[in-house]
VOMAR-656883 format. One line per field, with one value per residue: residue in one letter; x, y, z of N, C-alpha, C in turn. Coordinates in steps of 0.05 Angstrom, whole numbers, plus 5000, padded with zeros to 4 digits. Example, Ala and Ser with C-alpha at 12.3 -4.5 7.8 and 13.67 -1.06 7.14 Angstrom:
// residues 2
aa A:S
npx 5264:5257
npy 4886:4955
npz 5156:5142
capx 5246:5273
capy 4910:4979
capz 5156:5143
cpx 5264:5258
cpy 4934:5001
cpz 5156:5157
***
This chain:
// residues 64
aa X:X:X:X:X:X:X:X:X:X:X:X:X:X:X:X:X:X:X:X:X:X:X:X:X:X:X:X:X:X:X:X:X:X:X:X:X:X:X:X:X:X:X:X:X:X:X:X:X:X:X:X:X:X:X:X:X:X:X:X:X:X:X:X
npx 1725:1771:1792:1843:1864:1928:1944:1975:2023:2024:2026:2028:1981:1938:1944:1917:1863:1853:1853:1815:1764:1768:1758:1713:1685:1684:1714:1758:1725:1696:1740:1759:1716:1716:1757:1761:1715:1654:1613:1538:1496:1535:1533:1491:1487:1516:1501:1456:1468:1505:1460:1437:1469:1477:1422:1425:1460:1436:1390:1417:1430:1390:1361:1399
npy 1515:1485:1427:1371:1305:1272:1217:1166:1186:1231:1283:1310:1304:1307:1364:1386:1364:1400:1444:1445:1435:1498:1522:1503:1522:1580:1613:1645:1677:1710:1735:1763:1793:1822:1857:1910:1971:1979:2009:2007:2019:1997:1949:1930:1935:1907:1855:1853:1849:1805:1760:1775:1760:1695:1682:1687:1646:1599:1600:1603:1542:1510:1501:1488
npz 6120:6072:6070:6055:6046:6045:6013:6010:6008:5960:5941:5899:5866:5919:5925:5867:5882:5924:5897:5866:5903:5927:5879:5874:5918:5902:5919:5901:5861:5891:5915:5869:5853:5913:5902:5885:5895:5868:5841:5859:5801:5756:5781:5775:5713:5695:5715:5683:5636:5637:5637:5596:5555:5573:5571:5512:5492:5514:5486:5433:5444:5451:5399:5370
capx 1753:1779:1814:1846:1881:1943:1938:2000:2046:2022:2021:2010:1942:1919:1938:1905:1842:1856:1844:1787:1758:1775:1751:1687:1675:1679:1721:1770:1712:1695:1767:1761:1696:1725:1788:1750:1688:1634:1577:1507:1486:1546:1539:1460:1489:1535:1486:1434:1493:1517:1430:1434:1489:1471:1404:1434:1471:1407:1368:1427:1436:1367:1361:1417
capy 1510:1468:1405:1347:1279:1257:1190:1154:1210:1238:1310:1324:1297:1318:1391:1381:1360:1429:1465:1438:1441:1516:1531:1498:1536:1606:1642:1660:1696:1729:1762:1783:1813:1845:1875:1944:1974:1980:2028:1992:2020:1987:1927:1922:1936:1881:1820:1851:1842:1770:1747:1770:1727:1679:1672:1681:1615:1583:1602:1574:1510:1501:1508:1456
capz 6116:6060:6075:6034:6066:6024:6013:5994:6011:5934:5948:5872:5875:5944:5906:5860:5891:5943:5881:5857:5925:5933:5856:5870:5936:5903:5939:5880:5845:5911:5919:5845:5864:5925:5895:5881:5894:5836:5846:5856:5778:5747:5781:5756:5684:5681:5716:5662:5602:5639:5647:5562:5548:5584:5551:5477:5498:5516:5469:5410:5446:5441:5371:5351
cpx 1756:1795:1816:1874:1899:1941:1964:2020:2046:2010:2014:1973:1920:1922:1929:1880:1837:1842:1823:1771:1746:1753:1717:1664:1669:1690:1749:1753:1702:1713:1766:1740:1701:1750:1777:1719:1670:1610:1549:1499:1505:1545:1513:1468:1504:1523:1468:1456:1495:1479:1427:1442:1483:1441:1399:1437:1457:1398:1391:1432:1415:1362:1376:1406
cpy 1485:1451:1379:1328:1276:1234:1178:1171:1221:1266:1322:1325:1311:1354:1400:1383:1390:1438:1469:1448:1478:1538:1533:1513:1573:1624:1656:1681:1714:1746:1772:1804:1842:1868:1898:1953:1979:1992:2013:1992:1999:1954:1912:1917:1910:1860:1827:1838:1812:1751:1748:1747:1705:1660:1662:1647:1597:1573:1587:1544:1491:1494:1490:1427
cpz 6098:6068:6059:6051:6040:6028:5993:5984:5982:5942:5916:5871:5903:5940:5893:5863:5910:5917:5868:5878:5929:5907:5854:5893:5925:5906:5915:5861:5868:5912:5896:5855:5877:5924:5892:5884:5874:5851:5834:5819:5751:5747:5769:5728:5676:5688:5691:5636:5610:5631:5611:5542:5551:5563:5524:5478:5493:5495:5434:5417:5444:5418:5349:5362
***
């Protein structure tokens, strides 16, 4: 469970910080996740496409 203290009755900030918190835990890319089901083959095809990408990246940042 996420929790954040206001400190100097500054609720912008201690919202702020919630969201960070919340962003850094994951759980917004989880509910995308779980919004629909994806059949096992699909879901292999797209980490192989993200693990490509991923590498391209790499492999130009290397390079500069």
């Amino acid at each position: 469970m996420t929790k954040v203290v206001v400190k100097n009755g500054n609720i912008d900030n201690a919202l702020k910080r919630f969201k960070q918190q919340v962003a850094k835990s994951g759980i917004p890319s989880e509910c995308k996740k779980r919004e629909h089901y994806s059949k096992p083959g699909i879901v292999r095809r797209e980490a192989k496409k993200a693990g490509i990408k991923n590498s391209r990246k790499k492999q130009s940042r290397d390079r500069d």
